[in-house]
C-alpha positions in Angstrom: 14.4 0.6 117.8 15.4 -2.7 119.1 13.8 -5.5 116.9 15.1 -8.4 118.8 11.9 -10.8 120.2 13.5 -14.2 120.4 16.7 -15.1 122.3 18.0 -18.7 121.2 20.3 -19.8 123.6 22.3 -23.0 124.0 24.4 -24.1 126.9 26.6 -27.2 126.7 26.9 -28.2 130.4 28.5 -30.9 132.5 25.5 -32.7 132.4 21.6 -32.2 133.3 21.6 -31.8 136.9 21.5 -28.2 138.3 22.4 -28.3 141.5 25.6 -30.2 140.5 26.3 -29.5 137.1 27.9 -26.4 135.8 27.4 -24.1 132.1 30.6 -24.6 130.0 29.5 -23.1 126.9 26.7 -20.4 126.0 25.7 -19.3 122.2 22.9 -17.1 122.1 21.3 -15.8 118.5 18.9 -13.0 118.8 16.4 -12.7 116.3 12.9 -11.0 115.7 9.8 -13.0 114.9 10.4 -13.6 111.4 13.6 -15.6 112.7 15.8 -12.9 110.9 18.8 -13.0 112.7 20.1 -9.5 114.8 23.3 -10.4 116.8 24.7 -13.5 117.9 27.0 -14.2 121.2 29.1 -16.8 122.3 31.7 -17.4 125.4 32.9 -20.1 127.2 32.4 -20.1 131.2 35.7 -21.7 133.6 34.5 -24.4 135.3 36.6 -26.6 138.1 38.8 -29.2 136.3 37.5 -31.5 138.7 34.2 -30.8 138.7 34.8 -31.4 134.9 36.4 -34.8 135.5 33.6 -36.1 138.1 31.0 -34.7 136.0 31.6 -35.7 132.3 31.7 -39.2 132.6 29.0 -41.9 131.7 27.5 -43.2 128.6 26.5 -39.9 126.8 30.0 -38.1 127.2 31.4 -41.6 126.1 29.4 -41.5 123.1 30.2 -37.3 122.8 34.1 -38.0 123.5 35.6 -35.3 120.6 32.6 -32.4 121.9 34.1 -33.6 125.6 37.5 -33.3 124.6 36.6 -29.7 122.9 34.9 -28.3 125.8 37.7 -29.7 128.3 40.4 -28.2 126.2 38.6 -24.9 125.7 37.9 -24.6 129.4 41.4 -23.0 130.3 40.5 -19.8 127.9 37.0 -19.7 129.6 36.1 -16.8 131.9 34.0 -17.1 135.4 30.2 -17.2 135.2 29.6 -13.9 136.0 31.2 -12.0 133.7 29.6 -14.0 131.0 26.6 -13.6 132.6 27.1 -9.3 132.4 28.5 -10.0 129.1 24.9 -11.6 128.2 23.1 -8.8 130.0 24.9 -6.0 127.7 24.4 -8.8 124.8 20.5 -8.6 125.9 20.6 -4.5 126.8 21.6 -3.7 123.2 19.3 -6.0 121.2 16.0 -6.0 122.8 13.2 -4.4 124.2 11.1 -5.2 127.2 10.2 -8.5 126.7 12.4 -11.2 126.0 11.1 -14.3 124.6 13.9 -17.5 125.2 13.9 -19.6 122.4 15.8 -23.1 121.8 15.5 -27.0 121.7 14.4 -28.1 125.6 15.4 -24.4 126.8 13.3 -25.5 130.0 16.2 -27.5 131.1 18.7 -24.2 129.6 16.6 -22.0 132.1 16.8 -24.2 134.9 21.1 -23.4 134.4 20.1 -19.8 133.8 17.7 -19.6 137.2 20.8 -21.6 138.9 23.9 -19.8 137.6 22.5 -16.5 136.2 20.3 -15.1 137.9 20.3 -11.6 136.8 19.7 -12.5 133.4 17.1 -15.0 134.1 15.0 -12.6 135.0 15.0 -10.4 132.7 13.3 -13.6 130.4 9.7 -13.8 130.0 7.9 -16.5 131.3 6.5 -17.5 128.3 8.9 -19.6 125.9 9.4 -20.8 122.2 10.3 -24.4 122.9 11.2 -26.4 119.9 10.8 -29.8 121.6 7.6 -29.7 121.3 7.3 -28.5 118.0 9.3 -31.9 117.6 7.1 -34.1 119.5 4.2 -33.1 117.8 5.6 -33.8 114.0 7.4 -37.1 114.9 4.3 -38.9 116.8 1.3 -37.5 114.7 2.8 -36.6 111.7 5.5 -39.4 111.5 7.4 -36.2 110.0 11.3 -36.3 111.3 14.0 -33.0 111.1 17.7 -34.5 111.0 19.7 -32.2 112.5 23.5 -32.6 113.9 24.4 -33.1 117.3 27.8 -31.8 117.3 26.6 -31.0 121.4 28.7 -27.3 120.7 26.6 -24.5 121.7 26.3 -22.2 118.6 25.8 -25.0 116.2 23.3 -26.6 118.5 21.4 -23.0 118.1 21.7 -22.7 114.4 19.9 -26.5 114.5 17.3 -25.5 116.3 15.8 -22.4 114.3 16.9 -24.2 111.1 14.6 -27.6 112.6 11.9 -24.4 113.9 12.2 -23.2 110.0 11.4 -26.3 108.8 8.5 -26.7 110.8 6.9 -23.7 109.7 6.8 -25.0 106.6 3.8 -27.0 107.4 1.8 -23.9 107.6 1.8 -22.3 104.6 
């Protein structure tokens, strides 16, 4: 029986814009409710060296430069978008059931790259989503409560952040 409810996903992309900006990097950890881990997937997607250049420039990827530098350098090894994208289908096909709940920290601005650049796997996704942001919202303004987490801005360790900061949150109810 397939356990997996949650599917944390990450993507490190050329920046925030759909319709210009591409996926670089995708980690996804699929876990059941209790946040136990199942599986865990990671590839990097080829993007245009150009597109790279245009794209990654400005104040954030200034302030990101050794995560820029990684995710340049890595590109050359990185496969197109749709295989990763089957790759994440078989990923999904193998862990979970019928409904697929995406998990992650903003994961509305992950879906709008999904809805953009994988389609297929998009929908597959429930509508519904576990978004830690607003977990985060809620605990920092009312609470004045504040989860430190890194922002090494690499996909997998981005994930692992966000259902150790979800973790921590939970907390709070017992």
């Amino acid at each position: 029986m397939k356990k997996a409810k949650l599917l944390w996903i990450d993507l490190e992309m050329t920046g925030l814009d759909p319709q210009k900006d591409k996926i670089l990097e995708v980690a996804a950890i699929a876990t059941d409710m209790q946040l136990n881990e199942i599986a865990s997937f990671e590839a990097v997607v080829k993007v245009d060296e150009e597109v790279m250049k245009s794209r990654m420039v400005g104040e954030f990827w200034e302030k990101n430069s050794k995560s820029r530098d990684a995710l340049m350098a890595q590109n050359r090894d990185g496969k197109p978008v749709a295989e990763v994208e089957k790759e994440l289908l078989e990923f999904v096909g193998q862990n979970f059931g019928q409904e697929i709940y995406l998990a992650g920290n903003s994961i509305h601005q992950d879906r709008k790259f999904l809805e953009q650049e994988m389609p297929e796997l998009n929908k597959k996704l429930h509508y519904r989503m576990l978004d830690v942001s607003a977990w985060k919202i809620y605990f920092e303004n009312a609470l004045k409560k504040k989860f430190v987490k890194p922002e090494n801005h690499r996909a997998l360790d981005d994930i692992n952040g966000s259902i150790e900061e979800f973790k921590w949150y939970l907390t709070f109810l017992k």
